[in-house]
C-alpha positions as CSV (number, residue, x, y, z in Angstrom):
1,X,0.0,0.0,0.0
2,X,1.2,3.5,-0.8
3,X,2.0,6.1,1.7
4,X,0.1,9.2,1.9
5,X,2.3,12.4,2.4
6,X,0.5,14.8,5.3
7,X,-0.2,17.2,2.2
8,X,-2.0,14.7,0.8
9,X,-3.8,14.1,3.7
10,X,-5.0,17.8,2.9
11,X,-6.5,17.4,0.2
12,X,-8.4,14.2,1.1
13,X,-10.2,16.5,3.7
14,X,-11.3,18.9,1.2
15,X,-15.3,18.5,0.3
16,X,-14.7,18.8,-3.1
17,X,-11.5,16.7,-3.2
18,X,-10.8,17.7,-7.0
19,X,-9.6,14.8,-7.8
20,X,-11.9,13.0,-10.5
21,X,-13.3,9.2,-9.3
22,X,-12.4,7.8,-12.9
23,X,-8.5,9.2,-14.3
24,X,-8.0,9.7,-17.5
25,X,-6.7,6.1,-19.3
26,X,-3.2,4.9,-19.2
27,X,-2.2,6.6,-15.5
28,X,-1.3,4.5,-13.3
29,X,-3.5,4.4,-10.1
30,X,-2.8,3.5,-6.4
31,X,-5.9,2.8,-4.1
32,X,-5.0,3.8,-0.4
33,X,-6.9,1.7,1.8
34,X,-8.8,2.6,4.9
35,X,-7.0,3.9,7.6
36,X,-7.8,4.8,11.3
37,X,-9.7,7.7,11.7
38,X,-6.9,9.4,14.1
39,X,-4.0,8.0,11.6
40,X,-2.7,11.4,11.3
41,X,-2.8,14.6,13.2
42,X,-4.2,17.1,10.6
43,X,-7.0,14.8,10.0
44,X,-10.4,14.0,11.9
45,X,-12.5,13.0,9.2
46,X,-11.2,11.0,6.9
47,X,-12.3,7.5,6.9
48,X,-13.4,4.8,3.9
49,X,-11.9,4.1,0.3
50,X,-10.3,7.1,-1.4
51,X,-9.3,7.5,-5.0
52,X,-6.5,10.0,-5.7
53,X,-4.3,10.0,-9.1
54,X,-0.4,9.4,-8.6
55,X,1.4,10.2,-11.9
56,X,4.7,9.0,-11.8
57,X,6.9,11.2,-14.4
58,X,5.9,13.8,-11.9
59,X,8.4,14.5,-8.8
60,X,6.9,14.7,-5.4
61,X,7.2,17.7,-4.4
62,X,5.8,19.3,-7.2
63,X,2.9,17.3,-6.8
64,X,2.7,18.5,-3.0
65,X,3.1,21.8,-3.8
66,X,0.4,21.4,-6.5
67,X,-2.3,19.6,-4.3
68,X,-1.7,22.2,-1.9
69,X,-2.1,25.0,-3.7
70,X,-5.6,23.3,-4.6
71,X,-6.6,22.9,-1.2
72,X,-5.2,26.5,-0.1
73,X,-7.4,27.9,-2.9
74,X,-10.3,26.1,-2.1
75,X,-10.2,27.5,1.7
76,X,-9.3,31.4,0.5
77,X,-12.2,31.2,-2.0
78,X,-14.6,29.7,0.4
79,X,-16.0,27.5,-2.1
80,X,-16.3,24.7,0.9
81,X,-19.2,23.7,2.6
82,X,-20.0,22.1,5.8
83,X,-18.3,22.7,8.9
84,X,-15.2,23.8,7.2
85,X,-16.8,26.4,5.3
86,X,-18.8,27.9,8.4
87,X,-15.6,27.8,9.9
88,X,-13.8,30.0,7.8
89,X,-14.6,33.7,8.4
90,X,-13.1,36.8,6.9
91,X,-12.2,39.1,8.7
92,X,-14.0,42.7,8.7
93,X,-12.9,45.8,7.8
94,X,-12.9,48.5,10.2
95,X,-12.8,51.7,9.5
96,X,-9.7,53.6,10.7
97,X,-9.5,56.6,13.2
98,X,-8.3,58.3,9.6
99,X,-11.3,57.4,7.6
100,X,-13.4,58.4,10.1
101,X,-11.6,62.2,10.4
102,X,-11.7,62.1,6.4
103,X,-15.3,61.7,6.2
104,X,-15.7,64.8,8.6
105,X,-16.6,66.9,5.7
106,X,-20.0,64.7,5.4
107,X,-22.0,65.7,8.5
108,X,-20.9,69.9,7.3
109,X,-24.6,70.2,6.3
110,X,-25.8,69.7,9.7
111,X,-23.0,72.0,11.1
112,X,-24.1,74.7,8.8
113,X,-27.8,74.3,10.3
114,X,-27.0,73.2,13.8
115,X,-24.4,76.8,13.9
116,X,-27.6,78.6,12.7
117,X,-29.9,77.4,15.2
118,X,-27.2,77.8,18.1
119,X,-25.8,81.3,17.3
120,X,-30.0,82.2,17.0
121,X,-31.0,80.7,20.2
122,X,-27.4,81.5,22.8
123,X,-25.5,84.0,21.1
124,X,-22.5,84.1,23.8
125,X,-21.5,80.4,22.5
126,X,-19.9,82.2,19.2
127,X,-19.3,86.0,20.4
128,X,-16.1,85.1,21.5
129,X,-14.9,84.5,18.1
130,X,-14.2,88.4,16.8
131,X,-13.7,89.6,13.8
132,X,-9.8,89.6,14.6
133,X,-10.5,85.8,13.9
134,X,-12.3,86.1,10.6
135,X,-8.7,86.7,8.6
136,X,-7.0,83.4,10.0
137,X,-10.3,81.8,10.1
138,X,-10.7,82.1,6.2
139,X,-6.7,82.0,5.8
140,X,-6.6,78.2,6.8
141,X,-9.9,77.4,4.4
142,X,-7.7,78.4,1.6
143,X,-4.6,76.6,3.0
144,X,-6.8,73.6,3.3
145,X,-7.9,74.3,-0.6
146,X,-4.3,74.4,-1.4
147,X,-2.8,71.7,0.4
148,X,-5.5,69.1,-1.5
149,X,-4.6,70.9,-5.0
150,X,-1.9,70.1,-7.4
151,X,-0.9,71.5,-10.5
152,X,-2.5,68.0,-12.7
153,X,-6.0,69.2,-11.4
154,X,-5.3,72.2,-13.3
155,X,-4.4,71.5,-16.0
156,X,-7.2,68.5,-17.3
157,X,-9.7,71.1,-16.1
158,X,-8.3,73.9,-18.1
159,X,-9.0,71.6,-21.5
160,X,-12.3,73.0,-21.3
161,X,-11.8,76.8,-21.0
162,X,-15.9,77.4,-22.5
163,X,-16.6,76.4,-18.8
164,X,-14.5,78.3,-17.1
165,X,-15.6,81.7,-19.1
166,X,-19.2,80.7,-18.2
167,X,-18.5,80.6,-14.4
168,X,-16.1,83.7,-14.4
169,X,-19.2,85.4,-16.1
170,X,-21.4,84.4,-13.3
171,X,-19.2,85.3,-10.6
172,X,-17.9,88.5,-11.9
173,X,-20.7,89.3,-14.3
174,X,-24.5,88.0,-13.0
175,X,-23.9,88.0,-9.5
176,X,-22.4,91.8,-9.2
177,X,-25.2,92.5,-11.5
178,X,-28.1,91.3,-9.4
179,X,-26.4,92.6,-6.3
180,X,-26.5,96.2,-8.1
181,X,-29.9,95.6,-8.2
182,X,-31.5,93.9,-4.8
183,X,-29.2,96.8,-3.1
184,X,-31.0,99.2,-5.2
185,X,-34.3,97.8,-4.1
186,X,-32.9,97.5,-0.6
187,X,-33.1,101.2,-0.5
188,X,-35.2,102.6,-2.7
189,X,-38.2,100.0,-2.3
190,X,-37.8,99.0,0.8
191,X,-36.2,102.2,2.5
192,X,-33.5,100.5,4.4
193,X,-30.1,102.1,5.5
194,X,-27.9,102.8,2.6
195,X,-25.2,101.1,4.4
196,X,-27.7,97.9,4.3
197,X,-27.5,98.0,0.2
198,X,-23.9,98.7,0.5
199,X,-23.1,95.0,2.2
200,X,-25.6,93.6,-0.7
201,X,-23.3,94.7,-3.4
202,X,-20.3,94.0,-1.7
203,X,-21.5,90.1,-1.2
204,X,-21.7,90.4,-4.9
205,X,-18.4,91.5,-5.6
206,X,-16.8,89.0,-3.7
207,X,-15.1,85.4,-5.3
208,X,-16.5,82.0,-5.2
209,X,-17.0,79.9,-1.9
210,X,-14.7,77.0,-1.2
211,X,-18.0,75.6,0.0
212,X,-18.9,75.1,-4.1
213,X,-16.4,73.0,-4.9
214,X,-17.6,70.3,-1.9
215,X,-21.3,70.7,-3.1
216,X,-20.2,69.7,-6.7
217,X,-18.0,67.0,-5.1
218,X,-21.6,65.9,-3.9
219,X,-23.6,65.9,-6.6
220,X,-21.1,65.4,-9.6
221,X,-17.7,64.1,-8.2
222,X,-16.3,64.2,-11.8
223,X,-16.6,68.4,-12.1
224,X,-15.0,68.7,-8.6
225,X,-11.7,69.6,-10.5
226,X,-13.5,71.8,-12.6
227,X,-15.7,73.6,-9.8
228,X,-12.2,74.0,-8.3
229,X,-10.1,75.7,-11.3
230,X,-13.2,78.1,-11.4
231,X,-13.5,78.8,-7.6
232,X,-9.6,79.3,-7.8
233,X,-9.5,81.5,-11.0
234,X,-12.1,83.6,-9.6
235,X,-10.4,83.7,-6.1
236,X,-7.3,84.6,-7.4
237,X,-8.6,87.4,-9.6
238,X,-10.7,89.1,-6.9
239,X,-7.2,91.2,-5.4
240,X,-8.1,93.1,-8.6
241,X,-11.7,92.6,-9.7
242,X,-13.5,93.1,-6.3
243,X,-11.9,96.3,-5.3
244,X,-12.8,97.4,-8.9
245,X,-16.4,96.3,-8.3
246,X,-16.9,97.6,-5.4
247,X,-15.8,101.2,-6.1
248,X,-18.1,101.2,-9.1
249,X,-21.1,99.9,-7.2
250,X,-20.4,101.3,-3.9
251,X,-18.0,103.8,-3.9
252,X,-20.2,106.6,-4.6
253,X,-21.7,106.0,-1.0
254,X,-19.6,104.3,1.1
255,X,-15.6,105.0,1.2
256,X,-13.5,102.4,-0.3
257,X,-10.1,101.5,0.4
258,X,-9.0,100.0,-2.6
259,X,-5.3,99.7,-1.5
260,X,-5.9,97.9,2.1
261,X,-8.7,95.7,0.2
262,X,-5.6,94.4,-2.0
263,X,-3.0,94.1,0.7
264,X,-6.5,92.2,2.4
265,X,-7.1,89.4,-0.2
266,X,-3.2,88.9,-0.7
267,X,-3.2,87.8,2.4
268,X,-6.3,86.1,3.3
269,X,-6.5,84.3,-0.4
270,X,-3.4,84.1,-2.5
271,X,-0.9,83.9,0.4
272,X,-2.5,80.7,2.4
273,X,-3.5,79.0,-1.1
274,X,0.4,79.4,-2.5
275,X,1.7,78.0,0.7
276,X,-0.4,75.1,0.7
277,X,0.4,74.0,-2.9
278,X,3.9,74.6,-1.9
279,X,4.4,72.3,0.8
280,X,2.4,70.0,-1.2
281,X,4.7,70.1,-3.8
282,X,8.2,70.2,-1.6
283,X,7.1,68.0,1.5
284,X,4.4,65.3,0.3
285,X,4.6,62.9,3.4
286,X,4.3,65.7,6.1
287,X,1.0,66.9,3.9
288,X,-0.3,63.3,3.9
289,X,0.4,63.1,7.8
290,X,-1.7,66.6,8.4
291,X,-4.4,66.0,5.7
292,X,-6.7,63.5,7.8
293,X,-7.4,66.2,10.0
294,X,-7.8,69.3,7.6
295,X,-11.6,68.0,7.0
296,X,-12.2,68.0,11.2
297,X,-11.0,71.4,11.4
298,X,-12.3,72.8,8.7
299,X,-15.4,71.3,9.3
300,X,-14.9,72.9,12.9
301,X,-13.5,76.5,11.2
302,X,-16.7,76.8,9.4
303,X,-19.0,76.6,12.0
304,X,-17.2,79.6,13.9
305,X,-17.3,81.6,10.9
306,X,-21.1,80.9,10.0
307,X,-22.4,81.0,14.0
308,X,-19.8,84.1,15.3
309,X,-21.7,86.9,12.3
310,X,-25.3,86.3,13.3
311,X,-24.3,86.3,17.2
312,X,-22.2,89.1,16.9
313,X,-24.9,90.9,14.9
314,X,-27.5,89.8,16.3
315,X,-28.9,92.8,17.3
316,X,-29.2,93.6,14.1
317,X,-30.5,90.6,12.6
318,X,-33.0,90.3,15.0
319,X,-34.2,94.2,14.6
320,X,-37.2,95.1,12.8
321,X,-35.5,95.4,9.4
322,X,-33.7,92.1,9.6
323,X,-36.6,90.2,8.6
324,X,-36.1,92.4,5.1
325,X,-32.7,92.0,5.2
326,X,-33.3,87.7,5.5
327,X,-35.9,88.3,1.8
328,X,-33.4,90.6,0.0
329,X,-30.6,88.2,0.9
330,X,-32.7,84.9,-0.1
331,X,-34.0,86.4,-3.0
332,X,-30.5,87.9,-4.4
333,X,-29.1,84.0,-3.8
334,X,-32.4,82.5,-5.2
335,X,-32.1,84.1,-8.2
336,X,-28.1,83.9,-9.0
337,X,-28.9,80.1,-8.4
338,X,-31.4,79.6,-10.8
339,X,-29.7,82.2,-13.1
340,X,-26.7,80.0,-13.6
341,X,-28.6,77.0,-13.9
342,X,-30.7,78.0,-16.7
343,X,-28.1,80.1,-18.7
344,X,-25.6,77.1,-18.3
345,X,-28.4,74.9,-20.2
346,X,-28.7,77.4,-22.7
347,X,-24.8,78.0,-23.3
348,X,-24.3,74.4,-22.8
349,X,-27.3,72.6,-24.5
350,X,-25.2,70.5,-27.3
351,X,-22.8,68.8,-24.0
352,X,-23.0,65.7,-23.2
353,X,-23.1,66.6,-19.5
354,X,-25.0,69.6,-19.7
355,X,-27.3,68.7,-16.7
356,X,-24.2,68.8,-14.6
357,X,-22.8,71.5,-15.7
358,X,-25.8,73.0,-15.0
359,X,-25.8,71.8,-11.4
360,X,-22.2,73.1,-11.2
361,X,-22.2,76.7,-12.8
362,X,-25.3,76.9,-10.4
363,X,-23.5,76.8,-7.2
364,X,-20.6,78.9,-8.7
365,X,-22.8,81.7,-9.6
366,X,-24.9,81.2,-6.3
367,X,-22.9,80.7,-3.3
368,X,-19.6,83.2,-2.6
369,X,-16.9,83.7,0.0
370,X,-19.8,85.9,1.9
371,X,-17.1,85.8,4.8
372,X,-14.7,87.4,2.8
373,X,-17.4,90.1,2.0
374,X,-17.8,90.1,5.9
375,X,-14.0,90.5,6.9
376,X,-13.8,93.0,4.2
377,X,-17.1,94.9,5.4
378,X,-15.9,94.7,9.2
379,X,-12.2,96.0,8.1
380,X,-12.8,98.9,5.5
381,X,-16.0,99.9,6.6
382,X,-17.1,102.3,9.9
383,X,-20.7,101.4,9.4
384,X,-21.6,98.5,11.3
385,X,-24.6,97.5,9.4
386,X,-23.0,97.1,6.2
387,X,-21.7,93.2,7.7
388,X,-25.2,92.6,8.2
389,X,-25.8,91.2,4.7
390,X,-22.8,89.0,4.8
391,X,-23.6,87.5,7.7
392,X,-26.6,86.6,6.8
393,X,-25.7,85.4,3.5
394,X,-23.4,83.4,5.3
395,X,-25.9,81.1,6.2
396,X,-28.5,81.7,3.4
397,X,-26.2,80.8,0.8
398,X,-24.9,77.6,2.6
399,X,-28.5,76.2,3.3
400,X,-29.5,76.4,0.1
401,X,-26.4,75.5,-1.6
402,X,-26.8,72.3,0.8
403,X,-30.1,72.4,0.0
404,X,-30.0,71.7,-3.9
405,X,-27.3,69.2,-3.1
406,X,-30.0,67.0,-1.1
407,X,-32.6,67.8,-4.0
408,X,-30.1,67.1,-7.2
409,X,-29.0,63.7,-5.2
410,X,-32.0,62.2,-4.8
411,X,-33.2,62.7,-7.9
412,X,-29.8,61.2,-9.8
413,X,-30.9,57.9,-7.3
């Protein structure tokens, strides 16, 4: 009687056994006999008559190694049954303190709201965090922006430069225009303070929000380099265009200083944004160790900078004219929303993607840095009701940004 190898033994314990019961003609065969049940170690379960093929010309241990790699790939794919297969259990994957911190950026909708409804209800919970804040507040955004930004994004969004004209337009072209004119309305309709239309224009004049690149990410994760290139372009341009804008819309009324709003955006914008793709390019490990926790504190960062305006101006907002203020402020964002929508279908009819460009030129033409309008208004401006806008829009403009995103989702589902 032959003798069976312990990795022969192996296979005999397999369910499947993958062996045939009738070899192929002209092999020789060699029937192993019954054995004890106990006759080796490794096996419990292996009793009666068993066929298996010996092929001579064949060395052992290649054979071994063959009917073990059988067996071994019968256990890894789990193709057994029985008490072997229940046995076998893989192992789950847990999610990582990292994952968990990456995914911060997902619960920012109900920070947005949650911020909102706090700042409303206790005020003191955000007052400590002044304006002398807003500049480093909105600094680190942009670092954050630039730190998760290389030069290859650029570039395979600038192949399609039509898009990028249409959002510039919005930003710089629709929005500034509608501002011109709910400001208008602000005073002349509605007789509010001047310095209440002032802060409408100047939440027109200001560059895209960080905050429409994520909501694109949401809806159309393929645009998110786009949304960003746009957001970018628009951010980098404001040191000239939203001085510019705001002496022609504004300046008439309300003093303007054009010199200390450049020195302003260098620093707050182009400054945090070039250091961040810097050490992105120069140190790459030490920005994968510190980019887990940019969402957390970001996440954290903006809900100081949308709760501390309406506590700090709550007064205001809460006054008999903020509930005007709250319409003007919805309505100008209502509208640039819908206007970029339905001039983005119209530019864009013949694209294959147009519905998501749509979705995308929307939330560039309807949500801005409205905290950059605020710093700005706070810094450059004596009035104290000309931040009143921006604060609100804030919030305004995040909700319904958010809002859409809930909306365009569920629909694509």
């Amino acid at each position: 009687m032959s003798i069976i190898t312990p990795v022969e033994t192996l296979i005999l314990r397999s369910p499947r056994r993958f062996l045939p019961r009738h070899p192929p003609v002209g092999l020789p065969i060699h029937r192993a006999a019954a054995f004890p049940r106990n006759s080796f170690s490794i096996s419990s379960s292996v009793s009666c008559s068993v066929d298996f093929l010996r092929v001579d010309p064949v060395p052992r241990d290649a054979r071994s190694r063959f009917l073990w790699h059988i067996y071994a790939s019968e256990k890894i794919s789990g193709v057994g049954s029985g008490e072997e297969a229940d046995s076998i259990e893989m192992p789950e994957k847990k999610a990582s303190l990292v994952d968990v911190l990456k995914q911060a950026n997902s619960i920012l909708p109900h920070v947005v709201l949650g911020s909102t409804i706090l700042a409303l209800l206790y005020p003191p919970s955000f007052t400590w965090f002044t304006s002398r804040y807003f500049v480093p507040a909105l600094g680190f955004l942009m670092f954050a922006v630039g730190i998760n930004s290389n030069e290859k994004d650029f570039l395979e969004a600038f192949k399609r430069p039509d898009a990028i004209f249409a959002g510039y337009v919005g930003q710089y072209v629709i929005k500034p225009l509608l501002g011109y004119i709910f400001g208008i309305m602000a005073v002349s309709i509605f007789h509010l303070p001047t310095p209440i239309g002032a802060g409408i224009m100047l939440v027109s004049c200001v560059s895209g929000a960080q905050l429409s690149n994520y909501a694109t990410f949401l809806t159309d994760p393929s645009l998110a380099p786009l949304s960003i290139v746009m957001t970018s372009l628009s951010t980098a341009t404001a040191v000239l265009v939203t001085p510019m804008l705001s002496v022609f819309l504004i300046g008439k009324r309300l003093p303007v200083d054009v010199k200390g709003m450049i020195s302003s955006i260098l620093q707050v914008v182009i400054a945090p944004i070039a250091a961040g793709l810097l050490l992105n390019r120069l140190f790459p490990r030490l920005c994968n160790a510190i980019r887990p926790f940019l969402p957390v504190l970001s996440v954290l960062d903006t809900a100081c900078c949308i709760g501390a305006p309406l506590a700090l101006n709550i007064n205001s907002v809460m006054s008999p004219f903020g509930a005007t203020i709250l319409f003007l402020v919805t309505a100008f964002h209502l509208t640039a929303f819908i206007a970029g929508y339905f001039l983005t279908g119209y530019a864009f009819s013949k694209a294959p993607d147009v519905k998501a460009l749509q979705r995308m030129l929307s939330y560039e033409t309807g949500m801005q840095s409205s905290l950059l309008a605020l710093a700005l208004a706070t810094k450059f401006f004596q009035d104290p009701l000309v931040g009143v806008p921006p604060a609100i829009s804030t919030v305004v403009m995040s909700l319904m940004g958010f809002t859409l995103v809930m909306l365009w989702t569920s629909r694509k589902e």
